[in-house]
C-alpha positions, 0 to 999 in steps of 0.5 A: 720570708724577707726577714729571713732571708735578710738575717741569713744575708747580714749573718754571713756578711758580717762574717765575711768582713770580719775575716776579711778585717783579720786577714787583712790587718796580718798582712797590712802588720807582716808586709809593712815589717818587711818593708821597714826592714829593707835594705839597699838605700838610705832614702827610703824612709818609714812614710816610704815604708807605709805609703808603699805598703798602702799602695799594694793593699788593694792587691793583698785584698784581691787575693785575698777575696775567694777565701775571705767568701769561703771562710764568711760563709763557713764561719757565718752559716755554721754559727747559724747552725750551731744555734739551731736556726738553721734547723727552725728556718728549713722547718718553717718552709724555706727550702735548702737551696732558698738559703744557699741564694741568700748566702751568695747574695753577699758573694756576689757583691765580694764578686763584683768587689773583685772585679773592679779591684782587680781590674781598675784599683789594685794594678793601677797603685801596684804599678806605681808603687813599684815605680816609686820604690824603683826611683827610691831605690836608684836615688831619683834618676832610676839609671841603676835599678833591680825593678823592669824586664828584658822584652823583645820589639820588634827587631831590638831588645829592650829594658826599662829600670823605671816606667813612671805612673801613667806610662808616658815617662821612662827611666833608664833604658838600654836597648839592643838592635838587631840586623836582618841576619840577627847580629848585633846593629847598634847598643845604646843607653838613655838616662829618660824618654817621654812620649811625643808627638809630631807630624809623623806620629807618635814617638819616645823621645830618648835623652842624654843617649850613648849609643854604640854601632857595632860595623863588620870592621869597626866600632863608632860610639855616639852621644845625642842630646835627644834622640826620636826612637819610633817604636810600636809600644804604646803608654798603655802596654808599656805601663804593664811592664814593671807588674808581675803578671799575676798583679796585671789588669784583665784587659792589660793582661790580654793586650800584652798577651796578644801583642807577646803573641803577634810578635811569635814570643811565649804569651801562655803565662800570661793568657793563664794569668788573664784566665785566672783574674777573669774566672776569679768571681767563678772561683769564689762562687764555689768556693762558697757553695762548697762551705755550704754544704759542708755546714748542712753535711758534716760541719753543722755541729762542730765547733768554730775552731775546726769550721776556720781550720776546714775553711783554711784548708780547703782554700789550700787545696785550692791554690795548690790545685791552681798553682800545680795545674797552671804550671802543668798547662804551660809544661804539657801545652793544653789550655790555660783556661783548662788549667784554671777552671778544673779547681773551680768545676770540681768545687761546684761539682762537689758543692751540688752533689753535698747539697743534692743528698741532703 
């Protein structure tokens, strides 16, 4: 039983890693393509080129993973099929659902595999390599950049061009403080800030700051060498700033999440953002039982070919379910979580009734 359990294992596995080193390979080839072809400064060089795409592989990878496991599996157990070992196998006792645990003992692993890209590796190299490509981009001081967001703290409204790895070294940032009654206080511009700290706490230090306070009758600009700005935004929120929600960690997607929250702003993308990473593994896990039961229902004698066109399209639905009902959740205000586990109930419900009938 060990034996064969084993080759049911390794069969779908080397499956699994060939996909994963096919798709893996067009993306490496079609995105550094794309980036040599970047325009918009002199500096940035081919070694820019690939060390940036290096950097946002691990991203790639993570998404990639569900449907790697879908088509492994598919390809893996249908090649079993096609060659009759499946039928040998059932007739010497081991039972349907004995085969579906071999084939997600491979899962799991891509399942863990996933977590710990998607929650310490892919968003950590994907904030620096937007980071790198911002200084890059604004010839090393980052006072001109297309990278950052406008963000609301507290009672001021803030952008950053450049946060630098590790969060606690800013470029370029421009502020806009409001007064009680909502209008305009005070606007400045600062090339840097680091992160500080003295006897009062823990600060940003503000370099070569301009400064425009905006009075009922007049306009004062002033210029500070250094300036204190104590402000509740720590390195660790802050460093989640320049990445795409989707590319965030799990845990930094909750804080900043929850911190959008307490400070009344719109939180939703982002708690679906975190649904969909943290539900991730369940989404591979039924992607995978529905390609099971595919290979034991209609797909046990078709050929190779169509087994990688249903694997494709059925990951199509998926993302197209995902990305149609994210949106709607955020449109209609029922919950993310809701949104991101109709694709994944509807796959195991699927996957088990296919399987049931066999």
């Amino acid at each position: 039983m060990r034996l064969i359990d084993a080759h049911i294992r390794n069969s779908v596995l080397l499956s699994m890693l060939v996909v994963l080193g096919l798709t893996f390979s067009l993306d490496f080839i079609f995105t550094l393509t794309d980036e040599l072809g970047r325009g918009g400064s002199q500096d940035y060089t081919a070694s820019d080129a690939l060390l940036y795409t290096l950097r946002i592989m691990p991203t790639g990878i993570y998404e990639m993973l569900p449907f790697t496991a879908l088509g492994g599996a598919l390809i893996g157990l249908g090649v079993l099929a096609s060659n009759n070992e499946l039928v040998v196998i059932q007739a010497a006792g081991v039972s349907t659902w004995r085969i579906v645990w071999s084939v997600m003992k491979p899962t799991i692993g891509i399942m863990i595999l996933s977590l710990v890209l998607g929650e310490y590796v892919a968003p950590r190299l994907q904030q620096t390599a937007q980071s790198e490509l911002a200084l890059i981009q604004s010839g090393g001081l980052g006072l001109s950049s297309s990278s950052g967001d406008w963000r609301k703290i507290g009672n001021e409204f803030i952008h950053i061009n450049v946060i630098l790895p590790g969060g606690t070294e800013l470029r370029g940032i421009t502020r806009y403080e409001l007064d009680e009654n909502r209008r305009l206080r005070t606007s400045s511009f600062a090339s840097s800030a680091r992160y500080s700290e003295d006897s009062q706490g823990q600060y940003w230090q503000l370099n070569n700051v301009r400064e425009t306070e905006f009075g009922l009758a007049s306009i004062a600009v002033n210029e500070y060498e250094s300036l204190a700005w104590r402000i509740e935004l720590s390195p660790e929120l802050l460093s989640v700033l320049l990445v795409e929600p989707e590319r965030q960690s799990i845990s930094g997607l909750y804080r900043f999440a929850e911190y959008f929250r307490g400070e009344g702003l719109e939180s939703d993308s982002y708690f679906l953002a975190f649904w969909k990473k943290l539900l991730q593994p369940l989404a591979t896990a039924s992607l995978v039982l529905v390609a099971i039961s595919f290979v034991f229902g209609p797909l046990r004698s078709v050929t190779m070919g169509a087994r990688v066109f249903i694997a494709i399209g059925i990951g199509l639905l998926f993302t197209i379910a995902q990305r149609v009902l994210g949106p709607a959740s955020l449109l209609y205000g029922f919950s993310p979580v809701i949104a991101v586990m109709i694709p994944i109930v509807v796959c195991f419900v699927t996957g088990v009734y296919l399987l049931r009938r066999i």
